[in-house]
N, C-alpha and C positions, 0 to 999 in steps of 0.2 A: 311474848315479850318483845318491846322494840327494840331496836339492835344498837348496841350505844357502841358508838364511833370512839375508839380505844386509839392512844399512839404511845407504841414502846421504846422506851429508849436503853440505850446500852452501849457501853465499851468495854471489850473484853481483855483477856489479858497480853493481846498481843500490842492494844494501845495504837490501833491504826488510824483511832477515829469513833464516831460515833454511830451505830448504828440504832437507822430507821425505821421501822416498820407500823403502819397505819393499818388497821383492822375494826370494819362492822362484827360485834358479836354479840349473838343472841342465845339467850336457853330454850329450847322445846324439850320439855319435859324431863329427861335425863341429858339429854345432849346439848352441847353446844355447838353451836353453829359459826363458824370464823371464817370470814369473806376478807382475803386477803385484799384493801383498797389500793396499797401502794408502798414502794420504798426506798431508802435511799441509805446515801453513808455519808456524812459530814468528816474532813479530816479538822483536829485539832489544830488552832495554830500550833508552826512550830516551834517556838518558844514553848509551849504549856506542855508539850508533847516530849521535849528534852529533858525541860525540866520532871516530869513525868520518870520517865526512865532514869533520872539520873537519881531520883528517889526509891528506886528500888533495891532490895538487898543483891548485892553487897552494900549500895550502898549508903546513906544515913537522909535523914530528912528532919528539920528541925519544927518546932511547935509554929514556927511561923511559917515557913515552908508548907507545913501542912494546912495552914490557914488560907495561904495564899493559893494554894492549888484547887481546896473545897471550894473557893471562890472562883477561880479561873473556871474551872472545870463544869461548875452549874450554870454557869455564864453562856459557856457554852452548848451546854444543854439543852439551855435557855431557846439559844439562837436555832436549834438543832431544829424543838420544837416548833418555835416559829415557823419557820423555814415549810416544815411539814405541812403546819394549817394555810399557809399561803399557798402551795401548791395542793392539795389535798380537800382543804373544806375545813369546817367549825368541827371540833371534837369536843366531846362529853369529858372525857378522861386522859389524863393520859399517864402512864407505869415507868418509872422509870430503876435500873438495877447499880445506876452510878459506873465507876469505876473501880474500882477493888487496889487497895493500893497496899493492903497486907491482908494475908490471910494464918491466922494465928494455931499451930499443928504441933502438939506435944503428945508424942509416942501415936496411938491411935485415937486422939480425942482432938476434935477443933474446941479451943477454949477461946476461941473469940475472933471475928472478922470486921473488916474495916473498909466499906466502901465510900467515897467521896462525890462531891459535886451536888450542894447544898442545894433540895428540891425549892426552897421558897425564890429562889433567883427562876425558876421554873413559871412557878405560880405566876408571880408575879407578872413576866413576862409575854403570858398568854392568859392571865385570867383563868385557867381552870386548873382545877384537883387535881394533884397531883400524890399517886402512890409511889412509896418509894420505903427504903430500909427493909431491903423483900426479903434478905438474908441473917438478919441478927437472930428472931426471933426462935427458929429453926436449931440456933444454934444454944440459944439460952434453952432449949429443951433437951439439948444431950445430942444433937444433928451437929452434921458437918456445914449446911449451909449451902452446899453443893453437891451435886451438880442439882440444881433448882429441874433442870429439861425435864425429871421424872415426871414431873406431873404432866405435861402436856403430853410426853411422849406412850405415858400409861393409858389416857385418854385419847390419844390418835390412835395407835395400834390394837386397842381395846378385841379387834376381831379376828388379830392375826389367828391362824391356823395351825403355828408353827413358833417355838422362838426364834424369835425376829431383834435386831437391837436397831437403835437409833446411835450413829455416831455421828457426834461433833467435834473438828477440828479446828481449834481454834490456839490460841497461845498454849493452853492441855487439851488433852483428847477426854473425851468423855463418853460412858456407854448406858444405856438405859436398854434394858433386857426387859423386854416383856413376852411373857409366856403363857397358854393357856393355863386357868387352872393353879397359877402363880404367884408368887407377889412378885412386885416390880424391884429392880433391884439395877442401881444408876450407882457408878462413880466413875473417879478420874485413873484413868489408866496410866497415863503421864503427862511426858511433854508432846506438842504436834509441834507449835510453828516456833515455840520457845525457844529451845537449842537451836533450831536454824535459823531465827531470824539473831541470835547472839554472834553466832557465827560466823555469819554474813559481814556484821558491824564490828567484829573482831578482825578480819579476815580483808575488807576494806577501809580499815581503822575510821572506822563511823562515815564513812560517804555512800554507803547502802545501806539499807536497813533490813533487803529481804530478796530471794533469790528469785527473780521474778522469770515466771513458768517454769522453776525446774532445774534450769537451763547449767547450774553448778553439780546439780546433783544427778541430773543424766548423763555430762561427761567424768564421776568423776566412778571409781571401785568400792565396794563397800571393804572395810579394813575388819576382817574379824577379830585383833585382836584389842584393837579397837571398842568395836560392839563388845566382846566378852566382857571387857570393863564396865561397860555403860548398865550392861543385862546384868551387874549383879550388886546391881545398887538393891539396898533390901525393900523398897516400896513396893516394886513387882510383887514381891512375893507373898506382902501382907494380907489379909482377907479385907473385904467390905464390909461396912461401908468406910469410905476412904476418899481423902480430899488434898488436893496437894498444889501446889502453883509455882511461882521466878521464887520465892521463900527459899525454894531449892532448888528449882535448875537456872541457874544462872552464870555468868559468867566466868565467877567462882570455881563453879561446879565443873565448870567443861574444860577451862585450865589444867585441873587438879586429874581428869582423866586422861587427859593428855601427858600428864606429866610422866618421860620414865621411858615411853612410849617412842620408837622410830620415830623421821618427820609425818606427818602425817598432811596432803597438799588440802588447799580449801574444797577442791572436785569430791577428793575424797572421804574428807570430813561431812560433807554437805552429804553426801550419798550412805554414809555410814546413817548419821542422822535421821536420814527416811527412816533406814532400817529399823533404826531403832523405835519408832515413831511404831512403824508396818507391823514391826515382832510382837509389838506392847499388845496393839490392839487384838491383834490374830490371837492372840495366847487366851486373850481371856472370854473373845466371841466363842473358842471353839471348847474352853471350860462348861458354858454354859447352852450347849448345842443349838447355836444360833446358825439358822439358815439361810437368814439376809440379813444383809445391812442396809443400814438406809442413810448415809454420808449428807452432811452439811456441816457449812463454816468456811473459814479463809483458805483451809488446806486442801478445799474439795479442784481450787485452783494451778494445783501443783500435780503436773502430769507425773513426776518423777515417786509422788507418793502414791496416789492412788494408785498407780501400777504394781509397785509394791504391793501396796493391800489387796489387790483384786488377787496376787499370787500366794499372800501369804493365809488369805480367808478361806480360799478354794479348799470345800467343795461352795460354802456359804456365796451367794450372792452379791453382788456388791451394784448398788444402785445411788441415784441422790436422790434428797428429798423433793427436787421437782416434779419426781416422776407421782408425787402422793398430794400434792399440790402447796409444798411451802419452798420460797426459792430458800437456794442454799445459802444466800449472802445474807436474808433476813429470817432464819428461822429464830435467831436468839433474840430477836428484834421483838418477833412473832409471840414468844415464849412470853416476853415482859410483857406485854400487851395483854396476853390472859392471866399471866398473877395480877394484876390490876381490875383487871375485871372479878377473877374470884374474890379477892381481899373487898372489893367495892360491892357486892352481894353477899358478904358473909360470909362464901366458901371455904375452906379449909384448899390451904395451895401449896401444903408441902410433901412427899412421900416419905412416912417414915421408916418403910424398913429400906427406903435406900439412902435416906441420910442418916440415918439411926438416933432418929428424934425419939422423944417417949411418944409422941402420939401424934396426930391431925391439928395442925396450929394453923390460925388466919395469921395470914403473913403480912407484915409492912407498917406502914405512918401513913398519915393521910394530911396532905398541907393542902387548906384549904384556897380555891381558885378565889376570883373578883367575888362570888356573894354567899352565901352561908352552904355549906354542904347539907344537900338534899340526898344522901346514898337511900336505896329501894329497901322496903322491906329484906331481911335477910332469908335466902334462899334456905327450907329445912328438908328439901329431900336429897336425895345423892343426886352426884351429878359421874355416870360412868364414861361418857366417850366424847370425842370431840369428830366431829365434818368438817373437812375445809371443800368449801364452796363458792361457784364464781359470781354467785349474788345469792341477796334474802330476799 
């Protein structure tokens, strides 16, 4: 099969911007093949990007708010796109996961998620197919919708030896466990950059948005009594699958554990924070006897955390995904790239015992480019594992 030139798009929930990522990918027989071409991060203007945040709970957004944002937001997507094929070359396809502006959690069920940034301003824009709405479906089947990474991450690690997880830090942490002999089993542990980057913008009443390398949270003491608050919020505790996002950790939220509470200084809020971040994740690698990790996302940038995690994983490994060949700034980038590719060949791209969908659903919409959608024949054998390689 020839290799169709995919570009993923995504902003996640820490809302820093757009990420990039351009990838050749092809099938040989059960495998795919993903030849990482290039990437990159768009930031939002900052108008879209305020306005963005300032619609999140706590706090409200009106029907036209939300009109104008689905607009802002694919515009920029738009441009993102662009941007890619002018440095990058002509692409076939390209996936995009939008922005996620609610995610809808009633006791342990997602009854419905909400991402934005309207793909036809996409199309439009560059002429080609565009996949997109990768998350509803998933969830109209009894899934959480998230963490989408299982799939890819079931399929890259396909030969581990050992249980191995994949974690990503991103606005939540997320874990994708794969085991010999297992099913896969991915959800949201918590928050990673969430509570810190609130904190941050609390703490320099909006003239930071993010503690850049660390640098608050290495001078400051982790406050135990602090963490004890934070550790017994009941999500920790629930079982999988499980899906969470700012719906709950949010401004709100970190006031309200503060509340009652000694002063607590920003060094040491911020350091608290890691911890809490460090504990979440360790608690549930070492649930499920995972022996490495394999870290990507925004968080992988935060010396003050991975520190944390490499101590609180021990004896597990702790590595980044560079080292297996996806960079850490575009693995999610990477990810949307190949739902786009599966949904565009007919594969089945969500994992259900880790979202706890009823079954194997083809994921997404398909908004046609400049001239009528040509998608291939639909692929009907399994597809078990994925190569990342530095060409085809």
């Amino acid at each position: 099969m020839a290799a169709l030139r995919t570009i993923g798009l995504i902003s996640g929930t820490s809302m820093d911007g757009i990420d990039v990522a351009v990838a050749d990918l092809a099938l040989d027989a059960d495998t795919i093949l993903l030849t990482p071409v290039g990437h990159t991060e768009v930031a939002y203007p900052e108008p879209v990007r305020t306005e963005l945040l300032a619609c999140l709970p706590p706090g409200d957004c009106t029907a036209e708010q939300l009109c104008r944002l689905d607009t802002a937001v694919g515009q920029a997507f738009a441009g993102a796109a662009a941007a890619a094929i002018a440095e990058f070359g002509p692409a076939d396809l390209i996936a995009s996961l939008g922005q996620t502006i609610f995610h809808w959690i009633s006791g342990d069920r997602c009854l419905g998620t909400l991402q934005i940034g309207q793909p036809a301003w996409i199309a439009e824009r560059t002429g080609v197919p565009v996949v997109a709405d990768l998350r509803v479906r998933d969830v109209a089947a009894g899934g959480h919708g998230a963490p989408l990474a299982g799939r890819l991450d079931e399929l890259w690690l396909a030969d581990a030896e050992a249980p191995a997880a994949a974690l990503n830090l991103g606005g939540i942490a997320n874990i994708t466990v794969v085991a010999p002999g297992a099913e896969t089993i991915a959800y949201d542990t918590g928050p990673a950059n969430a509570l810190l980057d609130v904190a941050v913008r609390l703490g320099s009443h909006g003239t930071r948005h993010f503690d850049e390398g660390g640098a608050l949270a290495l001078a400051g003491t982790v406050r135990d009594d602090l963490l004890a608050v934070l550790l017994a919020d009941p999500y920790y505790a629930a079982a999988p699958p499980k899906s969470t996002g700012k719906e709950l950790f949010h401004a709100d939220y970190l006031r309200e554990a503060l509340r009652g509470l000694p002063e607590v200084t920003e060094p040491d809020l911020l350091a608290t924070l890691v911890e809490l971040t460090a504990a979440t994740v360790a608690d549930q690698c070492h649930r499920h006897g995972v022996t490495k990790v394999i870290a990507s996302g925004g968080g992988v940038r935060n010396p003050a955390l991975m520190a944390a995690l490499e101590r609180r994983l021990a004896p597990a490994s702790l590595v980044t995904s560079d080292a297996l060949g996806l960079p850490t700034d575009a693995k999610e980038g990477y990810l949307t790239a190949l739902l786009g590719f599966l949904t565009w060949h007919g594969i089945a791209s969500n994992s259900p015992h880790a979202t706890g969908a009823a079954g194997r659903r083809l994921l997404g919409a398909i908004t046609p480019g400049r001239g009528p959608l040509r998608p291939p024949e639909p692929v009907t054998r399994p597809v078990t594992r994925l190569r990342v390689q530095d060409h085809i």
